[in-house]
Every structure is written in structure tokens, then in C-alpha cells.
N, CA and C atoms as an extended XYZ file, in Angstrom:
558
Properties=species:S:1:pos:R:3:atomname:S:1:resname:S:1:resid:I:1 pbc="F F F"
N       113.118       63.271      -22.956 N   UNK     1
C       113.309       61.846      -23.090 CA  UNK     1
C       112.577       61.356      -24.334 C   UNK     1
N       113.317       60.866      -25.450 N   UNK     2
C       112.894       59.912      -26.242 CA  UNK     2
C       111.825       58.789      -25.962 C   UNK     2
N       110.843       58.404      -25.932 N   UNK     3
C       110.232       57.495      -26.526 CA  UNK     3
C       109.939       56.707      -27.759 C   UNK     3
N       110.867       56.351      -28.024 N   UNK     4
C       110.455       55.579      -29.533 CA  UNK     4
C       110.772       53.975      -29.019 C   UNK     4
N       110.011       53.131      -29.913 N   UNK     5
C       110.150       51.917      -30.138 CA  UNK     5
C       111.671       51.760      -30.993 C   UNK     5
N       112.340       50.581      -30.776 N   UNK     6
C       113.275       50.350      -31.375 CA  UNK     6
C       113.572       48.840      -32.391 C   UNK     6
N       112.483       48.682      -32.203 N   UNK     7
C       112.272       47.053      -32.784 CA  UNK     7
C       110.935       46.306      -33.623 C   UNK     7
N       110.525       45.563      -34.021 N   UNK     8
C       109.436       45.258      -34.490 CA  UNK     8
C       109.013       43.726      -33.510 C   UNK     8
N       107.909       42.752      -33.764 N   UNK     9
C       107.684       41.919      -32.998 CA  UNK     9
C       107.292       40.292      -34.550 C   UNK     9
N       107.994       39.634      -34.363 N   UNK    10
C       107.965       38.612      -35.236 CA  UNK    10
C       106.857       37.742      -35.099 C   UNK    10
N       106.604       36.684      -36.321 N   UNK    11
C       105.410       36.471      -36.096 CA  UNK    11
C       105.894       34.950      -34.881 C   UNK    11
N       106.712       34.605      -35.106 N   UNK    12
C       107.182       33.125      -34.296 CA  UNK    12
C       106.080       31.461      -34.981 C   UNK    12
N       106.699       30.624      -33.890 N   UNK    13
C       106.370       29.145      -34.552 CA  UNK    13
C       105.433       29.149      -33.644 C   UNK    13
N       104.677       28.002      -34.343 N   UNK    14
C       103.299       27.976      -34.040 CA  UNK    14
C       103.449       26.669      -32.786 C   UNK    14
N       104.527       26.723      -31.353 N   UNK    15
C       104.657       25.909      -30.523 CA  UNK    15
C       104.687       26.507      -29.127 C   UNK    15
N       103.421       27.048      -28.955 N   UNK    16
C       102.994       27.952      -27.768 CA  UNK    16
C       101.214       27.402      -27.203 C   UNK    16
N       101.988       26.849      -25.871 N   UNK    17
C       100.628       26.697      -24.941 CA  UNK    17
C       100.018       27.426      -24.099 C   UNK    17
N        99.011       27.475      -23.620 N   UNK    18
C        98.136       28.513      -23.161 CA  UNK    18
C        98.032       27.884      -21.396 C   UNK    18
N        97.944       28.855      -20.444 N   UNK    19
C        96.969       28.002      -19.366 CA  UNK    19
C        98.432       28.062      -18.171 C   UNK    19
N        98.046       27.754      -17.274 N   UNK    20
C        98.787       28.047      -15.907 CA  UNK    20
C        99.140       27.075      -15.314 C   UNK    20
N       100.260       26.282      -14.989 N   UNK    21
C       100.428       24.738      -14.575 CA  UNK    21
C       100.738       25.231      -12.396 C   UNK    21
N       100.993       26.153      -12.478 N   UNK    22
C       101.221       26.572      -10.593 CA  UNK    22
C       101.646       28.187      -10.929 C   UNK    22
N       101.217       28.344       -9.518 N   UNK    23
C       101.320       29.909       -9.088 CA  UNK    23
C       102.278       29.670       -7.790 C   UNK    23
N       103.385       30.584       -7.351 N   UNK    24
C       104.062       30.650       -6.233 CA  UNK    24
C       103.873       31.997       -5.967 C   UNK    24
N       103.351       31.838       -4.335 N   UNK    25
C       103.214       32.817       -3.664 CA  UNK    25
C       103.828       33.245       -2.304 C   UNK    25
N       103.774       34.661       -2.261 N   UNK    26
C       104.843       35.015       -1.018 CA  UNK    26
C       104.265       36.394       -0.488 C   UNK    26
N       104.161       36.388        1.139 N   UNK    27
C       104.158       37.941        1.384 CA  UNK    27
C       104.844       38.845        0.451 C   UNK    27
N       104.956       39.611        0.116 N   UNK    28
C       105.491       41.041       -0.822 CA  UNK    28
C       106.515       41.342        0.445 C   UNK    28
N       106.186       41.509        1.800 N   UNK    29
C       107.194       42.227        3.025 CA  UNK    29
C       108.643       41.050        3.083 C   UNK    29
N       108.042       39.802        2.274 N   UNK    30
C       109.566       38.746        2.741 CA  UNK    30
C       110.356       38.654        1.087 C   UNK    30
N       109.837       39.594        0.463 N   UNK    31
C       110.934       39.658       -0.774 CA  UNK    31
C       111.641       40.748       -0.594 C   UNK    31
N       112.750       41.149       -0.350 N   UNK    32
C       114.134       41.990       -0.595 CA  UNK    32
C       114.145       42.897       -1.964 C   UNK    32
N       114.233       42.068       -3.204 N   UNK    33
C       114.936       42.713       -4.434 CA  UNK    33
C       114.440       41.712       -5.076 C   UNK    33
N       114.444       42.181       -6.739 N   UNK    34
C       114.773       41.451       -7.915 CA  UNK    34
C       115.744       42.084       -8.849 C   UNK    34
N       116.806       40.959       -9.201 N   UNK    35
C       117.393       41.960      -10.211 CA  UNK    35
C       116.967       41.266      -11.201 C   UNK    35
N       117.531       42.371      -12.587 N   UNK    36
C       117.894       43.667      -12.210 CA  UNK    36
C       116.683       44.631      -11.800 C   UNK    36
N       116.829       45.805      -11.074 N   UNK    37
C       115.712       46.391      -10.104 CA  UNK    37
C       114.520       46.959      -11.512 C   UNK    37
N       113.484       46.975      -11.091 N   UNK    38
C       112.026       47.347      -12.072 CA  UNK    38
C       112.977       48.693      -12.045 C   UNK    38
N       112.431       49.499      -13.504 N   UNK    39
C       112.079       50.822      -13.887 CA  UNK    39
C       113.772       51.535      -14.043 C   UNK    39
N       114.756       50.765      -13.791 N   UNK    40
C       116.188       51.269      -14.073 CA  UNK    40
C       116.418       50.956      -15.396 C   UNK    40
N       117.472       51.386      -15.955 N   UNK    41
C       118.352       51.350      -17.375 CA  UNK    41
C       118.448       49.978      -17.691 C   UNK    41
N       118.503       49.400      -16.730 N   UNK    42
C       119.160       47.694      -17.177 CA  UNK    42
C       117.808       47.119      -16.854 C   UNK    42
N       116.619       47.465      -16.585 N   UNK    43
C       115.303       46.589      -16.438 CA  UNK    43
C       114.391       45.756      -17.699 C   UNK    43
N       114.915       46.057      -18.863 N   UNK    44
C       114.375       45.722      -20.207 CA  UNK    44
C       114.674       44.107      -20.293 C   UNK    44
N       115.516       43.509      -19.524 N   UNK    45
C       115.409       41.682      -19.605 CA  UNK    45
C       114.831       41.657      -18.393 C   UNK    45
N       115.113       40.136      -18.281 N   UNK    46
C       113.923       39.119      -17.623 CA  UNK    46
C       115.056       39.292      -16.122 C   UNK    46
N       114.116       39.176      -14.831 N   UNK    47
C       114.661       38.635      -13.890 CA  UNK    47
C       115.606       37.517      -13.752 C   UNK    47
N       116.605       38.246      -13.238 N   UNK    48
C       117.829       37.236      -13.190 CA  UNK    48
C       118.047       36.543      -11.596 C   UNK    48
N       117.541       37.451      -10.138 N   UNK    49
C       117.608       36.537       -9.392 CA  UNK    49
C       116.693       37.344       -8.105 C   UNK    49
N       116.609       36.649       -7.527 N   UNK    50
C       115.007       37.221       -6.135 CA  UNK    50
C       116.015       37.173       -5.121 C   UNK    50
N       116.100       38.147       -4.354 N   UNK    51
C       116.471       38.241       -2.797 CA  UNK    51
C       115.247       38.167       -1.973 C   UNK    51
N       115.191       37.112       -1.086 N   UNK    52
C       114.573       37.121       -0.144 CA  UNK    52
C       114.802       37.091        1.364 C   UNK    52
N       113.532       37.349        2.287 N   UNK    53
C       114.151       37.689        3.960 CA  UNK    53
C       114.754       36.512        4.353 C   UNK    53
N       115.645       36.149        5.302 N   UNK    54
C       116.254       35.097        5.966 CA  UNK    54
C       115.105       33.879        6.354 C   UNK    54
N       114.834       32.499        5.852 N   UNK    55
C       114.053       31.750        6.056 CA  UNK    55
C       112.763       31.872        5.026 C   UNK    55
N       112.573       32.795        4.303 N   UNK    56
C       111.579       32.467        3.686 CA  UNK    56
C       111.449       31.611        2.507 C   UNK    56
N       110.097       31.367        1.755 N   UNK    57
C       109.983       30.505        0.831 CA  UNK    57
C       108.635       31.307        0.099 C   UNK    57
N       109.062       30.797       -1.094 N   UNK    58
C       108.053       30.978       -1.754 CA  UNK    58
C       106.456       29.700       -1.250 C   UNK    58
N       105.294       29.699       -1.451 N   UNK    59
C       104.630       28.497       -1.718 CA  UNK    59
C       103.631       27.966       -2.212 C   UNK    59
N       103.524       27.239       -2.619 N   UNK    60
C       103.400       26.116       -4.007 CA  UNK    60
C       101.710       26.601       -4.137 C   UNK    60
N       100.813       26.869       -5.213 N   UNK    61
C        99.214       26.465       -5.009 CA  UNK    61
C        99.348       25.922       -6.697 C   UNK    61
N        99.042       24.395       -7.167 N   UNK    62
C        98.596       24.351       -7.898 CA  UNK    62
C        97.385       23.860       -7.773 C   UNK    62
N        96.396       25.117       -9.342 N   UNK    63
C        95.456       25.178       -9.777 CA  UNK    63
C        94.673       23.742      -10.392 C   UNK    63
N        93.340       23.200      -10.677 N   UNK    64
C        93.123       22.025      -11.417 CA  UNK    64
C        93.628       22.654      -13.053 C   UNK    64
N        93.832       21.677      -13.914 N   UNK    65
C        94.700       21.535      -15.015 CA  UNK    65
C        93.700       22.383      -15.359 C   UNK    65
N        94.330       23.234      -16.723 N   UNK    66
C        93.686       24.101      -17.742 CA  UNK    66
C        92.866       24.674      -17.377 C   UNK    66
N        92.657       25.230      -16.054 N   UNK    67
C        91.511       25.830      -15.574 CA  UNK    67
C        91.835       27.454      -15.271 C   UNK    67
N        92.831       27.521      -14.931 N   UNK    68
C        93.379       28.968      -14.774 CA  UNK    68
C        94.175       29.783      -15.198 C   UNK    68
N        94.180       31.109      -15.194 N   UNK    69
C        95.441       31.868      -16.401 CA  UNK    69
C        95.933       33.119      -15.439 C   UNK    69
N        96.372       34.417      -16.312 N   UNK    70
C        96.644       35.245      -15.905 CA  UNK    70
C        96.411       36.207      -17.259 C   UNK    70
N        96.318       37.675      -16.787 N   UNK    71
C        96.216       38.378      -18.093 CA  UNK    71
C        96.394       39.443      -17.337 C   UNK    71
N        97.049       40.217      -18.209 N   UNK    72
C        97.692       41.921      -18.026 CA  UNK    72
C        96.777       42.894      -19.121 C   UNK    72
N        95.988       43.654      -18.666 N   UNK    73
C        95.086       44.855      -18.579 CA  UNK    73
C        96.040       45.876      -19.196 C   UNK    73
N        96.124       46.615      -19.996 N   UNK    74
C        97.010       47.970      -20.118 CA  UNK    74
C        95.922       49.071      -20.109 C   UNK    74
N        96.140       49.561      -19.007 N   UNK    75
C        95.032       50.813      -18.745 CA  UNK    75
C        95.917       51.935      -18.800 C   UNK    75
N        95.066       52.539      -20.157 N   UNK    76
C        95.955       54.205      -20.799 CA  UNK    76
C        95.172       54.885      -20.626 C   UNK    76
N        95.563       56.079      -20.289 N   UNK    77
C        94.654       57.602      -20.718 CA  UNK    77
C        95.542       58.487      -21.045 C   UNK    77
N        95.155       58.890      -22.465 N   UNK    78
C        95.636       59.520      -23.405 CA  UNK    78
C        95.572       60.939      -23.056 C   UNK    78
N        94.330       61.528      -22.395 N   UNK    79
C        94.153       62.726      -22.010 CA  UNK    79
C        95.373       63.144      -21.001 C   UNK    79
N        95.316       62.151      -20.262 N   UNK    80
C        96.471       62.262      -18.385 CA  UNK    80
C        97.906       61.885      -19.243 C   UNK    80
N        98.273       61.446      -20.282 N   UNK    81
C        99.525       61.077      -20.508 CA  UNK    81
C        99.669       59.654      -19.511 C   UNK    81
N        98.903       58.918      -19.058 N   UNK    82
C        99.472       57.780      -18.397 CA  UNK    82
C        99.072       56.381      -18.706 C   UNK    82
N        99.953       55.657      -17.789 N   UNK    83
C       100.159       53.942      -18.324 CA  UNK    83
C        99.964       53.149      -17.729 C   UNK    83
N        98.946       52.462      -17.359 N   UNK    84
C        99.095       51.731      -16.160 CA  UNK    84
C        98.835       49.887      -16.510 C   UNK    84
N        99.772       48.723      -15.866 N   UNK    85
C        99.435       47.423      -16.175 CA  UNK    85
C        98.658       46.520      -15.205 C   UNK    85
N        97.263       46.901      -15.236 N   UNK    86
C        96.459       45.630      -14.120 CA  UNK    86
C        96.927       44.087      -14.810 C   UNK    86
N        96.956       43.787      -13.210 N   UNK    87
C        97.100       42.403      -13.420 CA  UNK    87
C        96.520       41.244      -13.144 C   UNK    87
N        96.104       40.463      -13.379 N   UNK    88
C        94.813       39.737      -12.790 CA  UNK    88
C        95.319       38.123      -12.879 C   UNK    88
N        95.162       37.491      -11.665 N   UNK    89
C        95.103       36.093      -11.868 CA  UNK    89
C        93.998       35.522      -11.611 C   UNK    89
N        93.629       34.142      -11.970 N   UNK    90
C        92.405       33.781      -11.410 CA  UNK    90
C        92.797       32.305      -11.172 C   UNK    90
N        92.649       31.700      -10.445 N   UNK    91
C        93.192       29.744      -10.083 CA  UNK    91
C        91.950       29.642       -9.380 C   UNK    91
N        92.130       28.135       -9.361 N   UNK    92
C        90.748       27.054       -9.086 CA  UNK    92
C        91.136       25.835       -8.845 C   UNK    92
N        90.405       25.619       -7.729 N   UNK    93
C        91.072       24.882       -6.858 CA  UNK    93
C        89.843       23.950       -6.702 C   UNK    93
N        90.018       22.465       -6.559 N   UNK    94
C        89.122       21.674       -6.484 CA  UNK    94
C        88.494       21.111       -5.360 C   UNK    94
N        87.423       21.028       -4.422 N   UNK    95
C        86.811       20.097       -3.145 CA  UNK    95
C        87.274       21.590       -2.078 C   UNK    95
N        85.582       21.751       -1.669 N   UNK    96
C        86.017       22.668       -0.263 CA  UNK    96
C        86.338       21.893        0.635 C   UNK    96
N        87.069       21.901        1.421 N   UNK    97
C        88.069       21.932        2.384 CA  UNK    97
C        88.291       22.730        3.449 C   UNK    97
N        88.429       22.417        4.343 N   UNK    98
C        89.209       23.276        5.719 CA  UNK    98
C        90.490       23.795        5.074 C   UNK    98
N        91.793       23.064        4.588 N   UNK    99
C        92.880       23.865        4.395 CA  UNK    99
C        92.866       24.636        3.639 C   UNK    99
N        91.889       24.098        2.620 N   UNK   100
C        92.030       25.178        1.270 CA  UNK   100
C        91.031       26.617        1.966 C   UNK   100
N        89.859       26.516        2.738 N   UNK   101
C        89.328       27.166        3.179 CA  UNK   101
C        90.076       28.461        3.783 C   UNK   101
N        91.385       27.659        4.648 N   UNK   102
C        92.072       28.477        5.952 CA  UNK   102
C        93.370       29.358        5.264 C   UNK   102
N        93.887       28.229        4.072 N   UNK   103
C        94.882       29.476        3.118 CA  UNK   103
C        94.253       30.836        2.491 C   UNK   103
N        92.886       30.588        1.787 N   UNK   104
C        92.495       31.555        1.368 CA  UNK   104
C        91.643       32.737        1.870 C   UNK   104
N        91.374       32.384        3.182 N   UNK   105
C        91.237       33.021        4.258 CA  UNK   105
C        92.230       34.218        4.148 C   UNK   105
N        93.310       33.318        4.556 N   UNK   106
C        94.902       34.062        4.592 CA  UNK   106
C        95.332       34.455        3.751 C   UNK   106
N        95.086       34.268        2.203 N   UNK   107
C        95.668       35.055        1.086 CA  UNK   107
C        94.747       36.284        1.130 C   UNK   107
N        93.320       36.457        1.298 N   UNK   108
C        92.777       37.370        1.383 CA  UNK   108
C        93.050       38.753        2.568 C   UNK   108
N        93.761       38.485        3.161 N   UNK   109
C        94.672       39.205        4.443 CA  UNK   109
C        96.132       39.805        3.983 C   UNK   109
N        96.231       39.435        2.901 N   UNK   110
C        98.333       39.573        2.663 CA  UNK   110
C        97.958       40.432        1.196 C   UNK   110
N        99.088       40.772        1.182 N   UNK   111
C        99.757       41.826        0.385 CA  UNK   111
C       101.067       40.695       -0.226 C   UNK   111
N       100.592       40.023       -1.592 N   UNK   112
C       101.743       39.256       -2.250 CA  UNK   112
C       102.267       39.387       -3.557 C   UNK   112
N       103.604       38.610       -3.528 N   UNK   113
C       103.866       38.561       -4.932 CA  UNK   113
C       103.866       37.408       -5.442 C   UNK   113
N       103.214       37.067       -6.486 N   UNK   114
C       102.871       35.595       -7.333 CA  UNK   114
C       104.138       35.770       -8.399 C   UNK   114
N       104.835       34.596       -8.648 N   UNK   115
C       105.407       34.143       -9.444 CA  UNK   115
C       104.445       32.724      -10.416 C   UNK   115
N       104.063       33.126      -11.769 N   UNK   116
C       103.243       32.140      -12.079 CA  UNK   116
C       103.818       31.202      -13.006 C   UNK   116
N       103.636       29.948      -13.337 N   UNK   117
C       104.417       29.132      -14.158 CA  UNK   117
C       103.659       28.998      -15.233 C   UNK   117
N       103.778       29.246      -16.539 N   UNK   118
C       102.765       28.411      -17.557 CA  UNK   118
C       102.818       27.270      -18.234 C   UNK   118
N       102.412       26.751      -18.873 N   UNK   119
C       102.538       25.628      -19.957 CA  UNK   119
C       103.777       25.317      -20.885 C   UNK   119
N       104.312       26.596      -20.967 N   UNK   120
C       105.698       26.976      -22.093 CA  UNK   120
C       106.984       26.316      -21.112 C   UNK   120
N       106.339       26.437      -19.413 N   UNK   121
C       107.850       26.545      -19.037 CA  UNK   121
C       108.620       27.554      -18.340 C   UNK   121
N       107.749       28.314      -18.695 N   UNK   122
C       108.016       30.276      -18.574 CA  UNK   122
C       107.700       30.411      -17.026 C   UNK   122
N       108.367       31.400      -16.131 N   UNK   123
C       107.883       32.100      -15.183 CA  UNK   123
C       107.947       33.649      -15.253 C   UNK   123
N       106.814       34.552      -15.031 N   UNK   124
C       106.143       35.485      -14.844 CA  UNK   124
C       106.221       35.974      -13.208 C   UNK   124
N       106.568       37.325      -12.989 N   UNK   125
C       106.341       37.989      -11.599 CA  UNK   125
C       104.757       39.177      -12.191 C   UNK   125
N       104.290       38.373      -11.414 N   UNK   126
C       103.190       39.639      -10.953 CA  UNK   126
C       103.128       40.369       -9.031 C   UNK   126
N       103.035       41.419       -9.418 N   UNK   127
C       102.786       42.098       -8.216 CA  UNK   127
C       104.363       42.538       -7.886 C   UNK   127
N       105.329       42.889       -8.672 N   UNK   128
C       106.416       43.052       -8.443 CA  UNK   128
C       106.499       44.680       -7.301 C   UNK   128
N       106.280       45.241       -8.359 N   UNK   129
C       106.635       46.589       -7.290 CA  UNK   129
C       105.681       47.036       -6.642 C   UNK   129
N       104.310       46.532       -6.783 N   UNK   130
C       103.000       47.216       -5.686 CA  UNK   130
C       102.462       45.988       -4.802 C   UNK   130
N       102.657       45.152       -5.646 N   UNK   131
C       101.975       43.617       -4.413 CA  UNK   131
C       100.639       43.233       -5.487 C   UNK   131
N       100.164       41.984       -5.305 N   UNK   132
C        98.459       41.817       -5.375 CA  UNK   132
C        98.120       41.195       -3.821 C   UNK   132
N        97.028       41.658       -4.773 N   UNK   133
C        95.753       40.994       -3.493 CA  UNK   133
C        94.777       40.355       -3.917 C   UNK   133
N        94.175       39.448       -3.004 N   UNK   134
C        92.526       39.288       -3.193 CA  UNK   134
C        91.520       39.872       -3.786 C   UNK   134
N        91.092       39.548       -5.197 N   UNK   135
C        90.289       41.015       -5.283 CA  UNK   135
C        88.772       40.328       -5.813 C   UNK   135
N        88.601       38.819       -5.351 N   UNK   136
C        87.143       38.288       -5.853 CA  UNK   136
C        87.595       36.957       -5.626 C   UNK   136
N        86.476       36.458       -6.024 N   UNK   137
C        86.442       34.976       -6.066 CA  UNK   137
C        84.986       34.231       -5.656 C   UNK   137
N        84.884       32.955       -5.540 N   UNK   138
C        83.716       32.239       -4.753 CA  UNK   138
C        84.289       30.634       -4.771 C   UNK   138
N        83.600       29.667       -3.501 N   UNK   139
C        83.841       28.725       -3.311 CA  UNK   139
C        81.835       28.687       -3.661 C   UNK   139
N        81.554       27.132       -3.824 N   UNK   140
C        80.490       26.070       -4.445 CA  UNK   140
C        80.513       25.058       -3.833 C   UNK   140
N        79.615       23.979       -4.056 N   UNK   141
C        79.272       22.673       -4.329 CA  UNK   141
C        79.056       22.279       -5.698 C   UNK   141
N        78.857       23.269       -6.558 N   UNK   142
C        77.911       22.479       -7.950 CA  UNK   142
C        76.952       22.210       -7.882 C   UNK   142
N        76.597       22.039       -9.037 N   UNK   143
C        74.790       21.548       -9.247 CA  UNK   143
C        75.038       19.499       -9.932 C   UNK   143
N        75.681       19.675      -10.699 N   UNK   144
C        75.536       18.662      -11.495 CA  UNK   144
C        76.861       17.431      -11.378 C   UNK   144
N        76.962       16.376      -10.870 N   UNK   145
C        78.316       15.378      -10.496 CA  UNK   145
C        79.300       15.946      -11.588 C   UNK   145
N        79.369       16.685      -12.139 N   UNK   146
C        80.543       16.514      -12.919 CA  UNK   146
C        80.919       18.440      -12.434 C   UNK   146
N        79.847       19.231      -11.964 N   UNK   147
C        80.435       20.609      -11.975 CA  UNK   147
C        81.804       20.868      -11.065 C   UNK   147
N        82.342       21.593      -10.267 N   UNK   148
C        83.520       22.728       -9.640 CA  UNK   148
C        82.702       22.569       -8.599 C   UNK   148
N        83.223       21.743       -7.429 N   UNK   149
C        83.246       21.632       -5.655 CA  UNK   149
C        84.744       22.589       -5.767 C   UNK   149
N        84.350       23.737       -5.331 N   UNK   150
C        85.435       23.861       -4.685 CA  UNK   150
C        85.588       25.833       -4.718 C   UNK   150
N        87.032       26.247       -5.467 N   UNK   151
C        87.153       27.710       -4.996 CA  UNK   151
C        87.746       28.176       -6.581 C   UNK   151
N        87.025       29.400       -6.775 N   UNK   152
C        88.032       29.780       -7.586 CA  UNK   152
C        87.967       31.870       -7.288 C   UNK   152
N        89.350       31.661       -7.357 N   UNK   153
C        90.045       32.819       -6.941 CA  UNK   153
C        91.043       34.060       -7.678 C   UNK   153
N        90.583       34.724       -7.257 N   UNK   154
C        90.917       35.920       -8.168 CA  UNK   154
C        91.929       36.981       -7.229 C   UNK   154
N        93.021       37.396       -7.588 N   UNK   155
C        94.281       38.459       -7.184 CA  UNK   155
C        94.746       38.969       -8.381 C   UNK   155
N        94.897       40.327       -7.916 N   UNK   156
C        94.719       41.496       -8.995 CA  UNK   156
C        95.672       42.860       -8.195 C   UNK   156
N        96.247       43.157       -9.098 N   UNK   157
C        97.442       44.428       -8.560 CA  UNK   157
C        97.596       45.029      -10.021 C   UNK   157
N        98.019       46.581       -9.900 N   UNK   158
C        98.081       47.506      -10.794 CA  UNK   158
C        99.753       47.982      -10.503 C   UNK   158
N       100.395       47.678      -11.608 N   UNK   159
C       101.901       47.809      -11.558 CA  UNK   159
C       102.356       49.096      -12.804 C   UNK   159
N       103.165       49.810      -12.531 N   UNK   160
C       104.031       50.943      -13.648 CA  UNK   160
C       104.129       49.864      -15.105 C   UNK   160
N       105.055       48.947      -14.833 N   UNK   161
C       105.337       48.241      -16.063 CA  UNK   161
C       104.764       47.079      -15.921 C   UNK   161
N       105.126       46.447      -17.163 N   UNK   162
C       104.470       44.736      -17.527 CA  UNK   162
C       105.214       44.175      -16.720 C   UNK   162
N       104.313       42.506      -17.033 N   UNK   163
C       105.134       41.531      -15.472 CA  UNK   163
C       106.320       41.529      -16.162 C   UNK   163
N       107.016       40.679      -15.875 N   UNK   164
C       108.751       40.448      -15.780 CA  UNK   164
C       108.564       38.916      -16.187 C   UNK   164
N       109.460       38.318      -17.164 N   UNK   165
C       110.135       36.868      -17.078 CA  UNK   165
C       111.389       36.607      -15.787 C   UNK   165
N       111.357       35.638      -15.543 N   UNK   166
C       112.557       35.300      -14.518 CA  UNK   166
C       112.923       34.040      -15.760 C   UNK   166
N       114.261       34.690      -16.292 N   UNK   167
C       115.479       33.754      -17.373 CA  UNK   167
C       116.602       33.848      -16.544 C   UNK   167
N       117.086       32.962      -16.427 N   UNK   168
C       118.728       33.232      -16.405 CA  UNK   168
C       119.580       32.364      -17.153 C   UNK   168
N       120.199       32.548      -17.912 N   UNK   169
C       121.255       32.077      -18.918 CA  UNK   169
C       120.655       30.680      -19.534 C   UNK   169
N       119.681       29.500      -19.206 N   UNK   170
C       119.177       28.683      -19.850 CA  UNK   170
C       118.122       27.900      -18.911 C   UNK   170
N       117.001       27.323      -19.319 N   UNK   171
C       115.841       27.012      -18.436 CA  UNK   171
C       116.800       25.878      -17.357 C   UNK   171
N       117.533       25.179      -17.078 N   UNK   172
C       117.825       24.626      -16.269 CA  UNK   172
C       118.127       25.443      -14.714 C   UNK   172
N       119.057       26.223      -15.584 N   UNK   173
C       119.470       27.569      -14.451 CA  UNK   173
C       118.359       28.097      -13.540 C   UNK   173
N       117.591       28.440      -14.659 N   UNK   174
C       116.229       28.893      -14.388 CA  UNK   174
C       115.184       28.089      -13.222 C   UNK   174
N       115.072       27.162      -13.970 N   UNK   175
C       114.234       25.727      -12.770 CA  UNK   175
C       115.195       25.900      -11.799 C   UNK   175
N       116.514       26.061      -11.488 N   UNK   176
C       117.296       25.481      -10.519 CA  UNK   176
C       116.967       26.850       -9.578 C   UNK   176
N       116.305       28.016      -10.049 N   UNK   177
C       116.329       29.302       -9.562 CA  UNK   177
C       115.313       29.119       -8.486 C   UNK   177
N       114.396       28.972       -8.968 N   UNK   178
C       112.950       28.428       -8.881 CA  UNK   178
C       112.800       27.418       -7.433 C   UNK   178
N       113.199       26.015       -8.210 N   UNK   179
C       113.563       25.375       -6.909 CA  UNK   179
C       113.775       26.212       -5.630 C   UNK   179
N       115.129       26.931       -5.753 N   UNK   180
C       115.704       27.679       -4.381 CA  UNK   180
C       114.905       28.488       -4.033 C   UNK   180
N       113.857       29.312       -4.252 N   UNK   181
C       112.628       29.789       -4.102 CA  UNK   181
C       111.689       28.956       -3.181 C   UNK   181
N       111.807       27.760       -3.720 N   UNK   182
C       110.694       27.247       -2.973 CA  UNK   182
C       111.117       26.251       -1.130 C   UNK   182
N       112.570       26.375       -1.393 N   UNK   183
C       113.210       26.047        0.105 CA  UNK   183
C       113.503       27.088        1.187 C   UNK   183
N       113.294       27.006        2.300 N   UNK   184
C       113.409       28.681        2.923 CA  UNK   184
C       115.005       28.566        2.724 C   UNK   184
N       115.439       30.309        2.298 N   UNK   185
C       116.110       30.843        2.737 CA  UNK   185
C       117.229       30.334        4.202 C   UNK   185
N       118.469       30.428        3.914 N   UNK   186
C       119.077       29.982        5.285 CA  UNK   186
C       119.478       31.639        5.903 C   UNK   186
């Protein structure tokens, strides 16, 4: 098998924002499929559509503004011949709380897949073919009236390939994808 690159990477316009506007999350056991499937011939574009179990939904956690991201790790060893993409999110969430307390309770229990939204517009699958999990975090009070009451949280999964875009034919399509994600399943 060939390995070669087939392309170069441009420099682009300088109209790119940084930072995480919501994360959607889901057991990993109530997603079905994505096409087209990770690691096949046709896997080189962006997610075109999510099968999920009968009734499910994706659901909603947004983070306080500009406070949270995501970043992909490429862990190589040159010696082993291998490739591996950690993935790491981290969100922050404002005022402890009972609910916020009792979800993250419960995210720390599940095996999920985050779909994350950024600033651009863009959605990202992490945890596609292995899941994340819980892998840190801490809730506070602060010291000072202006510090972080509240949680910030960390989920982290190690995947074969990089995350995935979910495009389909133009961002409307796309949002409209999204949306249906977030209504259960009939």
C-alpha cells in the first residue's frame, strides 16, 4: 500500500475563530452509523449523516463563552510504525448546582460521542469509533467575586484517525442535520 500525500495545504484568509460555542453529547451504544463509515475508501470527506437508535437525541451542554476548546494530540511512534489521535475536550460550566452536579456525575459513568460546534460554524465528531470519556476535571467556589463557581471538565478518547467534519452539501443542510440530532429519533 502506497502512502503518499497527494496534495499540499494553502495558506487561507485570515477569517477564522477560535473557541467552542456547544458540545452535543450522546451514549456511543445509541449511535448506529456515520456515513460515510470511518477507515473505508470513501472516508476522506466530512460526515454526511448519523444513524441513530429509535428515540434518541443527541444533548445540548453549552460551555460559558470562550472558555472552552478541543484539541487532537497525534501520538506517533516511529519505532512501532504507529498512529494514534487523542482527543481531548475540556468545557466549563458556570455556578455549582445540583443539575449540573447530577449530569456530570452521569457523564462520568458513559461511554460517549461529542459532536462539538465551534465559532466558524463547523461541527466536529470526537469519539467516533472508540467513544470518550471522563478523564479529569474539578468543580470550585473561587477565591475572588469575579473567579469560576462552578465545573470544568475534561473527556478524552484515543481514535485510529482525526475527528471528522459533519458537511453536507451547504451549512443550512448541515444546521438542518444537526437540529434532527437534537429531537429524538421517531
Amino acid at each position: 500500500m502506497d502512502c503518499l500525500f497527494t496534495d499540499g495545504i494553502a495558506k487561507g484568509c485570515r477569517n477564522n475563530s477560535g473557541g467552542l460555542k456547544r458540545a452535543l453529547i450522546q451514549n456511543k451504544s445509541e449511535i448506529t452509523s456515520f456515513t460515510p463509515a470511518i477507515g473505508g475508501v470513501t472516508d476522506e470527506g466530512a460526515i454526511t449523516a448519523v444513524v441513530m437508535e429509535s428515540g434518541a437525541q443527541f444533548f445540548e451542554f453549552i460551555p460559558n463563552k470562550m472558555s472552552s476548546n478541543w484539541v487532537e494530540n497525534i501520538q506517533s511512534n516511529v519505532q512501532n510504525g504507529t498512529i494514534g489521535y487523542e482527543q481531548v475536550l475540556n468545557l466549563i460550566f458556570s455556578k455549582n448546582e445540583a443539575a449540573k452536579r447530577n449530569q456530570i456525575k452521569l457523564l462520568g459513568q458513559a461511554e460517549t460521542v461529542v459532536i462539538v460546534e465551534d465559532y466558524n460554524g463547523k461541527y466536529f465528531v470526537l469519539g467516533e469509533e472508540n467513544g470518550v470519556e471522563l478523564t479529569g476535571g474539578n468543580s470550585g467556589s473561587g477565591t475572588a467575586l469575579t473567579d469560576l463557581n462552578g465545573w470544568n471538565v475534561t473527556l478524552g478518547g484515543m481514535e485510529h484517525y482525526p475527528a471528522r467534519e459533519i458537511f453536507v452539501e451547504d451549512k443550512a443542510t448541515t444546521d438542518a442535520l444537526i437540529a434532527a440530532l437534537l429531537v429524538a429519533a421517531a
